[in-house]
N, C-alpha and C positions, 0 to 999 in steps of 0.2 A: 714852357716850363712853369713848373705849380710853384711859385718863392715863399705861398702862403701856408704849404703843409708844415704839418709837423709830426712829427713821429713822438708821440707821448711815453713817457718809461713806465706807464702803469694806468689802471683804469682813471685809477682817483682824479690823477692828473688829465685823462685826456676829458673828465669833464666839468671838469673847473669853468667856471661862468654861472652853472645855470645859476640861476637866483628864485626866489619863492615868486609863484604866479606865472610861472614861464612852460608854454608849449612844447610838448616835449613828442616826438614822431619815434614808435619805437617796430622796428622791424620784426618779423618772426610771423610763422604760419604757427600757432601752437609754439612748442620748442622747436621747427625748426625756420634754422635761421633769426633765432631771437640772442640779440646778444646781451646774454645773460650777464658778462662780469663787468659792461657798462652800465647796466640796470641798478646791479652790487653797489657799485660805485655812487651810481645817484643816488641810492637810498642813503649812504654812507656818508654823503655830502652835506643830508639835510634839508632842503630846498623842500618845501610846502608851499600847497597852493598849487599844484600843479593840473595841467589839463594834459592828460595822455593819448595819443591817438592810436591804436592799436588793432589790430585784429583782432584777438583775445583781449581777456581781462582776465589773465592769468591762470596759473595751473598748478596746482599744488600748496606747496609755502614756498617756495622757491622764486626768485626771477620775479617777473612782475607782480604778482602775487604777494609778494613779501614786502614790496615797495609799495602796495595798495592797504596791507596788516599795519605797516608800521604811522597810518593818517596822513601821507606828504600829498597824497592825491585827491583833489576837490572834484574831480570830473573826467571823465571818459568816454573819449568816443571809438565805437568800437561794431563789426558785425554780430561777433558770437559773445554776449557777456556771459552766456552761460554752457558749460559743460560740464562733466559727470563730476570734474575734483577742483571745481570752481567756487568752493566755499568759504572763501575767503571772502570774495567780490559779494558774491548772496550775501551774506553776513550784515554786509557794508551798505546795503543797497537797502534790504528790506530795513535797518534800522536807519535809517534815513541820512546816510554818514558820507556820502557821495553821490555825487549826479550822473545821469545812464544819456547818452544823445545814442542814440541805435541807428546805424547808419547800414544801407545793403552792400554787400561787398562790394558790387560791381561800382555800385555809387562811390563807397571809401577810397578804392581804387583811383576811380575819376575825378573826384574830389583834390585827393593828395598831387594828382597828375598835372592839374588844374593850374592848381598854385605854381608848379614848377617851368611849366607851358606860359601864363601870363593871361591865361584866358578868367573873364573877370566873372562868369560865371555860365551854366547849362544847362538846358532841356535834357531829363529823361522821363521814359515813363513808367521806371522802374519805384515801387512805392505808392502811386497816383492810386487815387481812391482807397487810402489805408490810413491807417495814424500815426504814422511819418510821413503823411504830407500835411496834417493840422500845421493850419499857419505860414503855410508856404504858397508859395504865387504859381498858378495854373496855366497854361494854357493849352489848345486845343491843337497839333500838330498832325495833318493828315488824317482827321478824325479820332485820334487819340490824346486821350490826354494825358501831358508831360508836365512833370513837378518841375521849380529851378531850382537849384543846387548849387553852390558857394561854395568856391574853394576851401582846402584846409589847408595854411600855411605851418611853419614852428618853427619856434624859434631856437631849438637843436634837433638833430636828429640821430638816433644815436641805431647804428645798423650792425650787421654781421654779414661779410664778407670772406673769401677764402682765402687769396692773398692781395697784396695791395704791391705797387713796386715805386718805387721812393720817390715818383713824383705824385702819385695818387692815384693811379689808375688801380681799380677794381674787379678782380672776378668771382666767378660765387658757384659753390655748390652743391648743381644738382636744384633739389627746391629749396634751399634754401637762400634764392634768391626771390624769390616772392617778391614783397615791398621793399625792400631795399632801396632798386634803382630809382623808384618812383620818390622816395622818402628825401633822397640826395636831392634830387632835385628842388624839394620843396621847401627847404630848413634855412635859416642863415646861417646855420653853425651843424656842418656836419662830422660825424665823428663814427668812425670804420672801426669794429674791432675784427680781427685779423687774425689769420694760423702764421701768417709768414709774410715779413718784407723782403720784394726781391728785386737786385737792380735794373734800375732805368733800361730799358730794353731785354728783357729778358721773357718777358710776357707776350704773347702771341697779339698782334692787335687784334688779330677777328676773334680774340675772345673777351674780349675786355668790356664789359658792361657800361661799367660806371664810367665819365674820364674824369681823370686828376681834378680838374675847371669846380666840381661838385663836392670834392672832398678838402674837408682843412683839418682834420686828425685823424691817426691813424695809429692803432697800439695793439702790440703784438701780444697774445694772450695765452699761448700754446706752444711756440717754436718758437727758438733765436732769431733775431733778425741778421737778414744773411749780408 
């Protein structure tokens, strides 16, 4: 049994803590699976000084995008910081107004996975001989050479999920489980936003992604909770 979830009545409140200079792990391929009205929320909180970890670096003015217009973010680490309505982030970048760490998917991925695994750090050689690996430590591995690569921990993580059932268990849909699972894993402060709470045993276990163990908020964003 999860004793530590909570079921939040509203974004605001399920992300209450962060505080300015706090790592913040935000799910979403693009829009999907980003959860956009916990995003709302942090911007609306205030918190500056933040380090975002992200796939994108937004899209639009909307969602992350909007929380990178309004100054709360000092830095980003991210695969794509740039796409076609990514103008916000350009903006911000070429006037020198935020910091870019570009990290390869696959590495983002294993990185955030890292942290949540307890592995203290890993050889790939994804990046090797480029300029994402300036300043990082070599070595030679079967005749090729792999970068190391340090976890990403954070200190919330704030996800999109499909439904949650009232101990905290997680499932997601479709791709819009992307980083999600990996992100739960690696935050001290996880927080689900959610289409519906449904009771304890009602969810399929072979469907269940996340478990309850990963999650400690959960607020319903779309549907009643049942």
């Amino acid at each position: 049994m999860n004793d530590r979830l909570e079921i939040a009545g509203d974004p605001d409140e399920a992300v209450r803590g962060v505080t300015d200079g706090s790592t913040v792990l935000i799910g979403g391929f693009g829009p999907a699976g980003l959860p956009v009205a916990l995003v709302d929320a942090l911007r609306r909180g205030g918190a500056h000084d933040l380090t975002v970890v992200s796939n994108n670096a937004g899209n639009g003015t909307t969602g992350l995008a909007a929380l990178l217009a309004a100054g709360q973010v000092r830095r980003i680490i991210c695969s794509f910081p740039r796409q076609r309505d990514s103008f916000v982030f350009d903006e911000l970048y070429r006037t020198g107004r935020i910091e870019l760490e570009v990290a390869p998917q696959g590495n983002l991925a294993e990185r955030i996975r890292a942290a949540g695994a307890g592995i203290g750090a890993f050889y790939t050689p994804t990046g090797a001989g480029t300029l994402l690996a300036e300043g990082k430590e070599t070595r030679m591995i079967d005749g090729r050479e792999h970068v190391l690569e340090h976890p990403i921990r954070g200190d919330i993580a704030l996800i999109r999920a499909h439904r949650a059932d009232r101990m905290g268990n997680l499932v997601y849909y479709k791709t819009a489980r992307n980083f999600g699972p990996i992100m739960a894993t690696a935050a001290a402060l996880t927080v689900a936003e959610v289409d519906q709470v449904v009771p304890t045993g009602t969810l399929d276990p072979e469907t269940i992604v996340t478990p309850s163990i990963y999650v400690d908020r959960v607020v319903v964003t779309s549907r009643a909770v049942a």
